[in-house]
C-alpha positions in Angstrom: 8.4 -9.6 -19.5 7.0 -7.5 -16.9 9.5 -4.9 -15.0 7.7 -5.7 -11.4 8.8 -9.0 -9.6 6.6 -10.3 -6.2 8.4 -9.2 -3.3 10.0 -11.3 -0.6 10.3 -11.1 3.3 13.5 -9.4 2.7 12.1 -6.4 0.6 10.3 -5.4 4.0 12.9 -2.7 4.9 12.2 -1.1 1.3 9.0 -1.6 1.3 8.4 0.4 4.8 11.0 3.4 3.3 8.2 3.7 -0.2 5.3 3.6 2.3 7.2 6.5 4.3 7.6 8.5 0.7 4.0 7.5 -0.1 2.6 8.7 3.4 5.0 12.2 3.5 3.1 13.2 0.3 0.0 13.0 1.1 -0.1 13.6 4.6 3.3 16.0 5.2 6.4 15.0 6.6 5.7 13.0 10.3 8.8 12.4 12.3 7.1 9.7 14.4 8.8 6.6 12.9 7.8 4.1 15.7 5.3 2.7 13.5 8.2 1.6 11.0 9.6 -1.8 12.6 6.8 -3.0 13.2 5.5 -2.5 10.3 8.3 -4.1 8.9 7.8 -6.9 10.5 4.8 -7.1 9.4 6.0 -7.5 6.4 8.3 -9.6 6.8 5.4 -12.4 8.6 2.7 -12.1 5.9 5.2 -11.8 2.5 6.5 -15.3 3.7 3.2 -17.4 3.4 2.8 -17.1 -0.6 -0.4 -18.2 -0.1 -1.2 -15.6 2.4 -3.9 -12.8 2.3 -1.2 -10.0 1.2 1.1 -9.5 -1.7 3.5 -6.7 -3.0 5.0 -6.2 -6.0 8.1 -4.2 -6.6 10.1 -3.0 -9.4 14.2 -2.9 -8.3 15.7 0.4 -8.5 18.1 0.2 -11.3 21.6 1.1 -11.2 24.3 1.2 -8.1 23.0 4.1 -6.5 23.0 3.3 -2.6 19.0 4.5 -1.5 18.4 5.3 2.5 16.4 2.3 3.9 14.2 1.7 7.0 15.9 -1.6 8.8 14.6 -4.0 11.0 15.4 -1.2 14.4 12.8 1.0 12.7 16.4 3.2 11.8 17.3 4.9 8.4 20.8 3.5 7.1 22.5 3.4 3.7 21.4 -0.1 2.3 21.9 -1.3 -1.0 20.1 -0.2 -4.7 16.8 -1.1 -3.4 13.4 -0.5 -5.1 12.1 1.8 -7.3 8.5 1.1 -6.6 5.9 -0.9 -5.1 2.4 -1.9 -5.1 1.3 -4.1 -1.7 -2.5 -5.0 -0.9 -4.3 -7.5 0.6 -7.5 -9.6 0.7 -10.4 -9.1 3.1 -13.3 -11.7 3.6 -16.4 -10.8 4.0 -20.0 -12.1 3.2 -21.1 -12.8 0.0 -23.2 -10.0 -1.8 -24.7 -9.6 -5.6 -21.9 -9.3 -7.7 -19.5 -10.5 -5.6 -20.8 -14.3 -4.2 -17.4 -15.3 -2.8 -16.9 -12.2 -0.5 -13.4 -11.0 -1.1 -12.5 -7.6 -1.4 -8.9 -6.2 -2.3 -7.8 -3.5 -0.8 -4.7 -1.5 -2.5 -1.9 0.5 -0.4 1.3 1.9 -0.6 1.6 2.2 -4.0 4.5 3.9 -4.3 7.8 5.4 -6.6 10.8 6.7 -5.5 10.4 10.8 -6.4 13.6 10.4 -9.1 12.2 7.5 -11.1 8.8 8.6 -11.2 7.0 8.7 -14.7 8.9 5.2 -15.8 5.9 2.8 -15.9 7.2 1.7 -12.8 3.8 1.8 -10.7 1.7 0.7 -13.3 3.6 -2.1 -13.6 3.5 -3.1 -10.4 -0.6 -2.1 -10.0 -1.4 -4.6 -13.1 0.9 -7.6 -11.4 -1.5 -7.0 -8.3 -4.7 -6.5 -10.4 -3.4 -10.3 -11.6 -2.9 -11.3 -8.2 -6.2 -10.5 -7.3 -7.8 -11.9 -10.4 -6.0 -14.9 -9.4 -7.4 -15.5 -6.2 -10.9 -14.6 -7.7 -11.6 -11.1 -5.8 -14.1 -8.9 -8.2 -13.9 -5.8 -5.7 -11.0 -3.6 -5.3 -10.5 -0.6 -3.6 -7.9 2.5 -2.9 -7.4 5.4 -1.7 -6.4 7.4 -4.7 -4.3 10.9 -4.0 -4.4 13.6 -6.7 -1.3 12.8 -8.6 -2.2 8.7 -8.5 -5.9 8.9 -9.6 -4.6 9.2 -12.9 -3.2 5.6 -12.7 -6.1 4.3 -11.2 -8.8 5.5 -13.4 -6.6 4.1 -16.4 -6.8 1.1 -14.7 -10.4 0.9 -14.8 -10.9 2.5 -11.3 -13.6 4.7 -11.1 -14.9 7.1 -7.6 -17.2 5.0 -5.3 -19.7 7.5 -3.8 -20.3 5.3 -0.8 -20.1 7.8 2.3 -16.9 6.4 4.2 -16.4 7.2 8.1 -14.1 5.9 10.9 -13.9 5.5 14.0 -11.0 4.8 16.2 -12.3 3.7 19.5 -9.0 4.2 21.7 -8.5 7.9 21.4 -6.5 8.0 18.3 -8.2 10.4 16.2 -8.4 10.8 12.3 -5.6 9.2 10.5 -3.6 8.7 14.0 -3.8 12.3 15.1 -4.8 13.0 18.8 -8.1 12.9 20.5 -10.9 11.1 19.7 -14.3 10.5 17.5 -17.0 13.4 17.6 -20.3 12.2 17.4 -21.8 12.5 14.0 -25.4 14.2 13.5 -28.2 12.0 12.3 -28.8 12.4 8.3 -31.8 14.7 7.7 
């Protein structure tokens, strides 16, 4: 029996407090948390259609020990055990392409594992309940964003470096990764 369970509209809260964990390591502490209730209700909308486009999968925190969530106000407060971990991603359709007729591409995010229960199995178990997910639904392409200390995970996974040049754009002054200012133009390739 697998440790991770699917999560539900009500694991939204916890699920915005692992992404916070998951986003503070790789980026550095941020003390903008405006992005957290909506975000959470975000959540909240697309976990309720099992059927929908997104899915996370969770692993409860185990024990009584209260954990500091995110609630619905976007507002830290003392909630409950919790969850230990998570894995959320979605499905994107696109145009078919060889190798991948139907179009679908899975994109992983916020895997993530409370900092005193890591090295548990906890995010691989939630990573191969989404691999199933996404077998499920027939996607054949997935793709993350791996940091340093997860690209172990991953590659044991089967996940291997895609040297496809990636840029971004964001065309309403936010720049990279939500920091001010905007896009610079990029030189031609020689």
């Amino acid at each position: 029996m697998s440790l991770a369970r699917r999560a539900t509209p009500a694991d939204a809260g916890e699920l915005v407090r692992l992404r916070t964990i998951m986003l503070d390591s790789v980026h550095g502490p941020d003390q903008d948390t405006a992005w957290q209730s909506p975000a959470a209700e975000t959540l909240r909308t697309r976990l309720a259609d099992p059927g929908g486009d997104l899915a996370a999968f969770v692993v409860d925190r185990p024990g009584d020990g209260p954990v500091r969530a995110v609630g619905a106000d976007g507002a830290g407060h003392l909630g409950g055990t919790g969850l230990a971990a998570c894995a959320v991603g979605a499905i994107e359709q696109r145009l078919g392409s060889p190798g991948n007729p139907l179009g679908l591409v899975g994109h992983v995010f916020s895997v993530a594992t409370d900092p005193d229960l890591r090295r548990r199995g906890y995010s691989r178990a939630c990573m191969e309940a989404l691999l199933d997910w996404y077998r499920s639904r027939g996607v054949r392409k997935i793709d993350l964003h791996a940091s340093e200390e997860g690209e172990p995970l991953y590659a044991s996974l089967g996940f291997v470096r895609n040297p496809a040049p990636a840029m971004r754009l964001r065309p309403h002054g936010g720049g990279p990764d939500g920091a001010e200012g905007g896009s610079r133009p990029v030189a031609p390739a020689q």
